[in-house]
TORBA-445902 format. One record per residue (C-alpha): x, y, z. Coordinates in steps of 0.1 Angstrom, whole numbers, plus 2048, in hexadecimal, padded with zeros to 3 digits. Layout:
BEGIN
XYZ ...
END
This chain:
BEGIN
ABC847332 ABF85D352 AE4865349 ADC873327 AC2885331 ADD89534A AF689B334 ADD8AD31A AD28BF337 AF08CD341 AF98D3319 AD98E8319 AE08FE339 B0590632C AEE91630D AD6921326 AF3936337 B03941312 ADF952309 AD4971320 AB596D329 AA9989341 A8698B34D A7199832E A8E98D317 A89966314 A839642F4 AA49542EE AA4939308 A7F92E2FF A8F9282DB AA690C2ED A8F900303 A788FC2E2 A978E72D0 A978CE2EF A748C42EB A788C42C6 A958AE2CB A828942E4 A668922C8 A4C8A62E8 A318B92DC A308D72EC A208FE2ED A339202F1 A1F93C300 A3195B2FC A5394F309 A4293431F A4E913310 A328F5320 A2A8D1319 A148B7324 A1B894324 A1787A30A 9F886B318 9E788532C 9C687933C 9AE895344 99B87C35F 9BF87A372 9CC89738A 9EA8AA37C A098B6387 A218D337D A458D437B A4A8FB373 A6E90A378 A7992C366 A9393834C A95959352 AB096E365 AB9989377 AD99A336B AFC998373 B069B1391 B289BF38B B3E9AD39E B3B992386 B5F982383 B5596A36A B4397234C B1D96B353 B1496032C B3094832B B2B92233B B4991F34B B518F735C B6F8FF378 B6F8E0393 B548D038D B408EF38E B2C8FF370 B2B925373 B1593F364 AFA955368 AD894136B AF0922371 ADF91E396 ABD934396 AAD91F385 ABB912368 ACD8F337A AA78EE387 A988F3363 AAD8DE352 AA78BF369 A858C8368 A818C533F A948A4347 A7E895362 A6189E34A A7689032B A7B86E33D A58867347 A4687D328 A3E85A317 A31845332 A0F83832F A0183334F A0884A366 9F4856388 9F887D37F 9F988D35F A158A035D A1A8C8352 A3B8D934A A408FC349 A6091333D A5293134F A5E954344 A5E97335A A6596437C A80979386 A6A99A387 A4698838D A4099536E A1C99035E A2A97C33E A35964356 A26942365 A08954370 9F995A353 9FE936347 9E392C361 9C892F34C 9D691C32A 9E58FC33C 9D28E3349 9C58E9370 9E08E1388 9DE8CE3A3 9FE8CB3B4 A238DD3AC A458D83AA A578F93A6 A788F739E A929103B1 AAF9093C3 AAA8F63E6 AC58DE3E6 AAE8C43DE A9B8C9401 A758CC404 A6B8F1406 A488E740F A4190D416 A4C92E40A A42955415 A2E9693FF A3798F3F9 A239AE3FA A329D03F5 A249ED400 A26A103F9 A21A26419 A1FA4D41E A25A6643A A18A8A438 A24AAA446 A27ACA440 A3FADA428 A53AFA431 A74B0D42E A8EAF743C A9BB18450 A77B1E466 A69B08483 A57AEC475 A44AD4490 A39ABC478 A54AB8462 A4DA97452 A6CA86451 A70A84477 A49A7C473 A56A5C465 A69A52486 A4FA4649E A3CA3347A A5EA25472 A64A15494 A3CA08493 A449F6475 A699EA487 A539E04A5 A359D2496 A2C9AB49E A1299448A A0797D4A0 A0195F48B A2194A487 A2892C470 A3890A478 A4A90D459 A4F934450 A5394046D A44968474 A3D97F459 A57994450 A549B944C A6D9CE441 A709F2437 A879EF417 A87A15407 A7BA3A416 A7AA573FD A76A7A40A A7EAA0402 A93AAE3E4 AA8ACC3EF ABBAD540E AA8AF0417 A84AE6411 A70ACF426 A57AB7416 A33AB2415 A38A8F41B A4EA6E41B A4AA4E40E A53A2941B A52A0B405 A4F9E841D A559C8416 A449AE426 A47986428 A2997642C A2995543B A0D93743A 9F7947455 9E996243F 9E096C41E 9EE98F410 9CE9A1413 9CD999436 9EE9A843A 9E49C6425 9BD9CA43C 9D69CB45A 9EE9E6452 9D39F9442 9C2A0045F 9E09FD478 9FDA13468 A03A33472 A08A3F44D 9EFA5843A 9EAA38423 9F8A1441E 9F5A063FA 9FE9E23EB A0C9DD3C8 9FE9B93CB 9F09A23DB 9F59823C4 A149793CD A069633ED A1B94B403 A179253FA A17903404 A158DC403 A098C8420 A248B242F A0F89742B A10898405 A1987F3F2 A368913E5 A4189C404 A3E877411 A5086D3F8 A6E8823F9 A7388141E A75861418 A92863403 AA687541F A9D89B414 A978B3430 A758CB431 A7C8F4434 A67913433 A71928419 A7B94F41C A7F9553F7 A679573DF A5D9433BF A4193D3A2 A369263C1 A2394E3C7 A0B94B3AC 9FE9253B3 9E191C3C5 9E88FD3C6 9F98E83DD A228F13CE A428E13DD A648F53D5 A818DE3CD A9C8DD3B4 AC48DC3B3 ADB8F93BF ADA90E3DE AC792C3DF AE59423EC AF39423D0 AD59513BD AE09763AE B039753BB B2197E3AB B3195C392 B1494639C B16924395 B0390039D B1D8E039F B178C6383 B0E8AC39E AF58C23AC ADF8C3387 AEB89B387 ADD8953A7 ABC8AA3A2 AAE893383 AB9875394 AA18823BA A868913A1 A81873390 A8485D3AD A6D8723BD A528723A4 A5784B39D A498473C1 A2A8613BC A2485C397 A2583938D 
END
């Protein structure tokens, strides 16, 4: 049974790849998703392009756990040899765009679910979720599937890992910063021109430390990732503006990170788009986590960020493919990387599950 869920697998990712499917624009790729449940007689519910099931005996009295990966992608970038809508098998290797974030992770997902959807006794109730909109946290996305599916205790999320344990993974906050000045001709003397304003605030944020490290993820990371100032030659501005990135690891929450630079920064004001997207976790000492280690995976922090932002439950990242080959040029997963992750997926659920 586990090879022919593989091979459909694999048969629905090559489709997968041949129907864009860019964040907003899933409609498509829901409509396959859909057939495969059709065709494994599962009932299941579509939410906007959110495709979800539950299993065959769902117990309300029983704890319950998600498998959610996403079918949504980014734009091919342009230096694209290959063409992205086109699954193309060259040595072993299946290319396309999706092919390794996540569709190699979604289909083994719908698989894992498919192959133990019937059973009749099982320790978790189990929840599957297509999710759209992950690529641009968009609100149409897992997040706003919270509230229809049943509560969720624990999480798989399915992205590319390599089949390791990312039992941790940074949250984000971006921030929208301004300097002040004052504006005159470019030709007088000017002592607070605001653009070298922004050199003493630009090396506080290169210099600045949080003191709170994690065991998994490290420091936070701050970074100042775009500065927008002035628009002729000869005229200086009023003001500048910094947008900052910042990874949050395990050892604060994103309004803590937002109360600090608030009243640290040497800006005339600090603003966060959002704080939902939080870091996440599962203790080590999780069944799942026990579980896998025990099957020879490793444990890793993760730098990247996931749907894993928008749980508040425990959530443990794993899935075929390597994550450095997310949004690159002719990406591609190998066909015994989507073989392997059904066969460690259900192994590893066989051992929490049952």
């Amino acid at each position: 049974m586990i090879t022919q869920l593989t091979t459909e697998a694999i048969a629905l990712l090559k489709a997968l790849i041949e129907t864009p499917s860019f964040s907003k624009e899933e409609d498509a790729t829901a409509q396959l998703i859909e057939g495969w449940f059709k065709a494994h007689d599962i009932a299941y519910k579509r939410t906007l392009n959110n495709v979800w099931a539950v299993n065959k005996h769902f117990d309300a009295d029983k704890p319950t756990l998600l498998l959610n990966s996403h079918h949504d992608t980014v734009k091919p970038n342009s230096a694209y040899t290959k063409d992205p809508f086109k699954a193309i098998v060259e040595d072993g290797k299946l290319y396309g765009l999706g092919s390794n974030d996540a569709g190699g992770c979604l289909v083994s997902l719908i698989a894992t679910f498919t192959y133990f959807y019937a059973y009749s006794d099982l320790n978790y109730n189990l929840v599957i979720v297509a999710s759209a909109e992950e690529e641009n946290s968009g609100a149409n996305g897992l997040n706003s599937m919270l509230s229809l599916i049943p509560k969720i205790d624990v999480a798989i999320v399915g992205e590319p890992t390599l089949m390791n344990l990312a039992v941790a993974e940074k949250g984000l906050v971006v921030f929208d910063a301004v300097i002040k000045g004052t504006p005159s001709h470019a030709a007088h003397p000017n002592t607070d021109n605001v653009i070298y304003n922004a050199i003493p605030v630009l090396q506080w944020f290169k210099d600045l430390k949080f003191e709170k490290t994690s065991t998994t993820l490290g420091d936070v990371k701050l970074t100042v990732s775009q500065i927008y100032a002035g628009k002729q030659h000869n005229a200086v501005p009023a003001s500048l503006d910094l947008v900052i990135d910042v990874r949050v690891n395990d050892a604060y929450s994103n309004a803590e990170i937002a109360e600090i630079l608030q009243k640290e920064a040497p800006v005339a004001s600090i603003t966060p788009r959002s704080l939902r997207l939080n870091s996440s976790s599962i203790p080590v000492n999780h069944d799942l986590v026990k579980a896998g280690v025990a099957m020879g995976r490793k444990t890793y922090g993760s730098p990247t960020l996931s749907d894993q932002a928008v749980l508040s439950c425990p959530s443990l990242k794993l899935g075929p493919g390597d994550s450095t080959r997310s949004h690159s040029a002719d990406e591609y997963i190998h066909l015994h990387e989507i073989e392997e992750g059904v066969a460690l997926y259900i192994e590893l659920l066989e051992q929490v599950i049952i």
